[in-house]
MARROSE-253711 format. One record per residue (C-alpha): residue in three letters; x, y, z. Coordinates in Angstrom, 3 decimals. Layout:
residues N
  aa        x        y        z
 ALA        X        Y        Z
...
end
This chain:
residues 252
  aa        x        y        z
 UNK    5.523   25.035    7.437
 UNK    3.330   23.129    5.011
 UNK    5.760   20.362    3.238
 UNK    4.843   19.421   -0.470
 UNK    3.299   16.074   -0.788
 UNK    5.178   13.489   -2.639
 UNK    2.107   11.198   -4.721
 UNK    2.578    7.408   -4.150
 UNK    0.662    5.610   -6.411
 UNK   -0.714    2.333   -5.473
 UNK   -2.857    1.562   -8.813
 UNK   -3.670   -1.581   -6.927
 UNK   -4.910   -0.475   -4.047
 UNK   -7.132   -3.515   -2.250
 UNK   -6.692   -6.072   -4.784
 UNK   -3.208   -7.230   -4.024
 UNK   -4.447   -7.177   -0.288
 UNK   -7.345   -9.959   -0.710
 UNK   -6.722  -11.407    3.078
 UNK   -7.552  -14.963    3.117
 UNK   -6.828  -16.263    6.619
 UNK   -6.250  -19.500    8.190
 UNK   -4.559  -19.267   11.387
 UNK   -2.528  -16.603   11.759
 UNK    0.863  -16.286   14.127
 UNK    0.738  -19.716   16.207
 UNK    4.215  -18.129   16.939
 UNK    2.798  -15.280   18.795
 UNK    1.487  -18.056   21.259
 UNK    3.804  -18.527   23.923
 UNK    1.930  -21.087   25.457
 UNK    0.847  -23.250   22.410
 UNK    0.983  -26.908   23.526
 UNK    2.209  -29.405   20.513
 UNK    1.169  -31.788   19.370
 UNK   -2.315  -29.646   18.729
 UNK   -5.481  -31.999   18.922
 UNK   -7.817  -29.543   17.436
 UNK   -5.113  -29.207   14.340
 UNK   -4.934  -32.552   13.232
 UNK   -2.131  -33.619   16.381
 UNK    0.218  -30.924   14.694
 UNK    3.615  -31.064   16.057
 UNK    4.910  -27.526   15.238
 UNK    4.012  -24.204   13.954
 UNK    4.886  -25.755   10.524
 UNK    3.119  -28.427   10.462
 UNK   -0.060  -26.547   11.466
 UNK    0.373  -24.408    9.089
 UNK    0.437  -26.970    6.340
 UNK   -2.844  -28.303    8.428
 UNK   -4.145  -25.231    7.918
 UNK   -3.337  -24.635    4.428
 UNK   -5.620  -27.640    3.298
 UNK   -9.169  -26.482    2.274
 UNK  -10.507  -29.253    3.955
 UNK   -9.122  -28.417    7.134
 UNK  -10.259  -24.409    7.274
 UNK  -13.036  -24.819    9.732
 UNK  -11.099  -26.593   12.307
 UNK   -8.457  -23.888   11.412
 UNK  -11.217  -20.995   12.143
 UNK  -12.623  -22.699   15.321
 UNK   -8.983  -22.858   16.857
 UNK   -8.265  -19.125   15.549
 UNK  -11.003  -17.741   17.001
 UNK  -11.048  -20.009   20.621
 UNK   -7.337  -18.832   21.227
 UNK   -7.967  -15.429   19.534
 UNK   -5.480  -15.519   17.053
 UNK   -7.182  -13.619   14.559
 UNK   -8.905  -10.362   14.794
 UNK  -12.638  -10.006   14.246
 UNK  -12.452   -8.786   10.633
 UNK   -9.835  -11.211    9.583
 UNK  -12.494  -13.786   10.751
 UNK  -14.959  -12.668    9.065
 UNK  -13.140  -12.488    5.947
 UNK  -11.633  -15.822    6.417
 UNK  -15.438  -17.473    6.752
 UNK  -16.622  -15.434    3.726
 UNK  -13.827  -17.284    1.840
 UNK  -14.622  -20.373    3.474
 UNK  -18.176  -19.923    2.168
 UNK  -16.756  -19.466   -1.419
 UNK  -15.492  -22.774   -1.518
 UNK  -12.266  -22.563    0.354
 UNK  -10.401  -21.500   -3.310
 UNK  -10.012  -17.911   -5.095
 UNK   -9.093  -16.484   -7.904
 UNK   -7.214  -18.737  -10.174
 UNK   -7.715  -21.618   -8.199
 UNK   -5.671  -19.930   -5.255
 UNK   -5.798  -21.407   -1.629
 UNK   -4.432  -19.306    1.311
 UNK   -3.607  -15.763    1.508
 UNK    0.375  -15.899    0.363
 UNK   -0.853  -17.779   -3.119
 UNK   -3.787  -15.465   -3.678
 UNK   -1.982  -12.418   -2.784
 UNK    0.982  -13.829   -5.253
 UNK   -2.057  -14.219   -7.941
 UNK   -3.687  -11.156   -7.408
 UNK   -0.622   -8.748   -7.387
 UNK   -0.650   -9.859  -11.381
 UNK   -2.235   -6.827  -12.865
 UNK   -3.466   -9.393  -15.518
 UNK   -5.462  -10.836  -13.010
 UNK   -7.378   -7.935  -11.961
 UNK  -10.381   -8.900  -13.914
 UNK  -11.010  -11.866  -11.852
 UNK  -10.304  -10.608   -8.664
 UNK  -12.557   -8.013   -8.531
 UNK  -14.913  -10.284   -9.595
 UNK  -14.145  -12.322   -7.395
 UNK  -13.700   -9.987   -4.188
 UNK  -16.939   -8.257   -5.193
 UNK  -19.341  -11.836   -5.432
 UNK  -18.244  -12.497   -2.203
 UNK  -17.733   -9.332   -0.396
 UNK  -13.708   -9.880    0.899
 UNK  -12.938   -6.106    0.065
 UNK  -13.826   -2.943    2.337
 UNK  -16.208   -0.730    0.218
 UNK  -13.466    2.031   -0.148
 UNK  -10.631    0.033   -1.508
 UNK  -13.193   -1.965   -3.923
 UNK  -14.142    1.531   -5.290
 UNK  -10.431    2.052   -5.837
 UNK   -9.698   -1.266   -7.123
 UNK  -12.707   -1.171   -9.681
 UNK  -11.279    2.492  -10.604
 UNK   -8.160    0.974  -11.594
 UNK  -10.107   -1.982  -13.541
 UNK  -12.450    0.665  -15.499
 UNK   -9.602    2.968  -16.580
 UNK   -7.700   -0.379  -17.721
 UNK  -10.613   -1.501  -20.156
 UNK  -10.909    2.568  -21.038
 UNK   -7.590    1.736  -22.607
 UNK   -5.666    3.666  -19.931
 UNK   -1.828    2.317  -19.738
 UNK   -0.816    1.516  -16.519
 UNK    2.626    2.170  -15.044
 UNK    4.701   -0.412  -16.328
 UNK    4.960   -2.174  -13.444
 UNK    3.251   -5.592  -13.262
 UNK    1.948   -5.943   -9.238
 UNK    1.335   -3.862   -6.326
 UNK    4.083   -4.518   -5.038
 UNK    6.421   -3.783   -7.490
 UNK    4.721   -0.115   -8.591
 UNK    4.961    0.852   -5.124
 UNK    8.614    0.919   -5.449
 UNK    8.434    2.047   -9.416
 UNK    6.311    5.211   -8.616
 UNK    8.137    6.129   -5.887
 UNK   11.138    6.708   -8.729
 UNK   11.232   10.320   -9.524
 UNK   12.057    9.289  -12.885
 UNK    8.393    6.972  -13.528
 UNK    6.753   10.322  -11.292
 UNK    4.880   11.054  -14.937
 UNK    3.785    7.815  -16.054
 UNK    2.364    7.189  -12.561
 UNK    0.639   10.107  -12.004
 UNK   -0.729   10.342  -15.684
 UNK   -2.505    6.889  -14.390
 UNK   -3.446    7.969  -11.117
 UNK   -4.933   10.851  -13.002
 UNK   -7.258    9.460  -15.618
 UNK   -8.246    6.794  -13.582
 UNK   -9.738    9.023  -10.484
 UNK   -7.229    7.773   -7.458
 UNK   -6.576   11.747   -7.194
 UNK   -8.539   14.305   -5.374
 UNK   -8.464   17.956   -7.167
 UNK   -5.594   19.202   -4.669
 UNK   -3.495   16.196   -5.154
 UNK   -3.796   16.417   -9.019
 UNK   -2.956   20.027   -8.211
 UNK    0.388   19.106   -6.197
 UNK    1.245   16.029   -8.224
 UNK    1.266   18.696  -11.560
 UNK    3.492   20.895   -9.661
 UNK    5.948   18.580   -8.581
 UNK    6.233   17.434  -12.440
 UNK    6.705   20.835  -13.584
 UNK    9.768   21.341  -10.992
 UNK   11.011   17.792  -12.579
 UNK   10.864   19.019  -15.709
 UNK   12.673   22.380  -14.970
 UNK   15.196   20.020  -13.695
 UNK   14.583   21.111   -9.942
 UNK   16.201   18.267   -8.220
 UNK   14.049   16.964   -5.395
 UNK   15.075   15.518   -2.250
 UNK   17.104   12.581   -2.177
 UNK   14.421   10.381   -0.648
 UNK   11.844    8.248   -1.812
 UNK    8.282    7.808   -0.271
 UNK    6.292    9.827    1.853
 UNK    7.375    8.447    4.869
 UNK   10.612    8.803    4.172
 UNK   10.999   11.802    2.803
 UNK    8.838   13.294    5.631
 UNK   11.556   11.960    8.434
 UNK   14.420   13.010    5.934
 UNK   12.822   16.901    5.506
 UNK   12.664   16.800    9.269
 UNK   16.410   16.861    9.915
 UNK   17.613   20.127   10.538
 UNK   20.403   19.196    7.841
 UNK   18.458   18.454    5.007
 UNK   15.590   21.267    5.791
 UNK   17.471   23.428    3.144
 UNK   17.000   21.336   -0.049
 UNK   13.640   20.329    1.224
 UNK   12.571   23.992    1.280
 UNK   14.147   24.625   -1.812
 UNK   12.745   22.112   -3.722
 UNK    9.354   23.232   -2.069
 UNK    9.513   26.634   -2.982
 UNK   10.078   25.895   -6.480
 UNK    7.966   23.665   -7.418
 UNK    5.144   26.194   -5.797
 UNK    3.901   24.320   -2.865
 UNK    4.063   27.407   -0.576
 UNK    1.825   30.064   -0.255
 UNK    3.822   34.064   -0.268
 UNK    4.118   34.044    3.759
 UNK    5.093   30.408    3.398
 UNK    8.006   31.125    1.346
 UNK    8.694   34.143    2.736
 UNK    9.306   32.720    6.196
 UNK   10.873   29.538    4.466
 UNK   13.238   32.410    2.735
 UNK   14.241   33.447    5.808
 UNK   14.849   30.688    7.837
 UNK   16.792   29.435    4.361
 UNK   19.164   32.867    5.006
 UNK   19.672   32.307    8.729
 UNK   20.905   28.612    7.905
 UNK   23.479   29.838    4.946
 UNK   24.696   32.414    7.694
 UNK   25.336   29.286    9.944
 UNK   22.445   29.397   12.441
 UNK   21.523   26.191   13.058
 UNK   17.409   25.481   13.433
 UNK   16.236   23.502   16.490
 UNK   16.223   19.910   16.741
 UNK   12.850   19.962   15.855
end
């Protein structure tokens, strides 16, 4: 049975994920010898990291990384691009946490688009998100009222900030024709005051519809807000009649 989609908006998609590397899980290293001669005679994860977290420092950094393969190729690459820009982003940022913490700032998403797309630190696909977001911002397009990625991923995933977040997704192009489709649908049922799921997230709604339990106000909610075609519903109808009679579905 087709489940209806729940729309997650991530109106920062790429942006709050600039990646800039400089070694990456010395932890993971069970066989890391301190002090570290290649790190400045580092004496423990911390301390390389601090190492590491100097600009000056970031080719030693990369050399080690890549010698003990602690990074992957990509995050390499993206580390040496950065490198090349002068060890610093966006704001004056230097290493991933502080330019992830700058960049999650919706009012910084001017310059770090910029700044991704001068020196090439975002995959094509996520820049053409991230400069969808920027154009329907200077369109004069209100966006959710959320202030960082990672905050609107938990805002949108509130049934109650479903509108505002789609109406954004919406004008700014993050949704296909059949998610627009579902995504007005759901609303609708909102609005009728169909009471969806008590789960938030795809993910999680997707292993909470699973249970055998909670299949009946999954399908419920699914056949009113229209996301079933007639056979659909009219084996989800059915199966929805054998539960009420007490036959339980598989554990499946």
């Amino acid at each position: 049975m087709k489940q209806g989609k729940i729309i997650l908006i991530f109106f920062l998609a790429g942006v709050g994920a600039l990646s800039f590397f400089a070694v990456k899980a010395l932890a993971d290293i069970s066989d890391i010898q301190y002090p570290v001669p290649q790190l400045g005679n580092c004496v423990s994860e911390a301390d390389c990291r601090n190492y590491c977290d100097n600009p000056e420092n970031i080719t030693a950094c990369l050399n080690f990384a890549e010698q003990n393969d602690l990074m992957s190729d990509e995050e390499l690459e993206m580390a040496k691009k950065f490198s090349a820009a002068g060890n610093k982003g966006p704001g004056g940022c230097i290493g991933k946490d502080s330019c992830e913490t700058y960049c999650n700032d919706i009012s910084h998403i001017e310059e770090c688009i910029s700044f991704a797309e001068q020196n090439d630190l975002i995959p094509p696909d996520e820049l053409r998100e991230a400069q969808k977001v920027r154009d329907a911002i200077r369109r004069g397009v209100k966006p959710p009222a959320c202030g960082s990625k990672r905050a609107c991923d938990s805002y949108c995933e509130d049934p109650s900030h479903m509108e505002e977040c789609i109406t954004f997704a919406s004008e700014a192009g993050l949704m296909g024709d059949e998610e627009k489709g579902d995504a007005q649908k759901m609303l609708q049922a909102l609005k009728r005051g169909i009471k969806p799921p008590p789960c938030r997230g795809k993910e999680a709604c997707d292993e909470y519809c699973q249970q055998p339990d909670n299949m009946e106000v999954c399908m419920n909610f699914a056949i009113e807000a229209g996301f079933m075609g007639d056979e659909e519903r009219e084996d989800a109808q059915k199966m929805l009649s054998a539960i009420k009679k007490g036959v339980k579905p598989p554990n499946c």
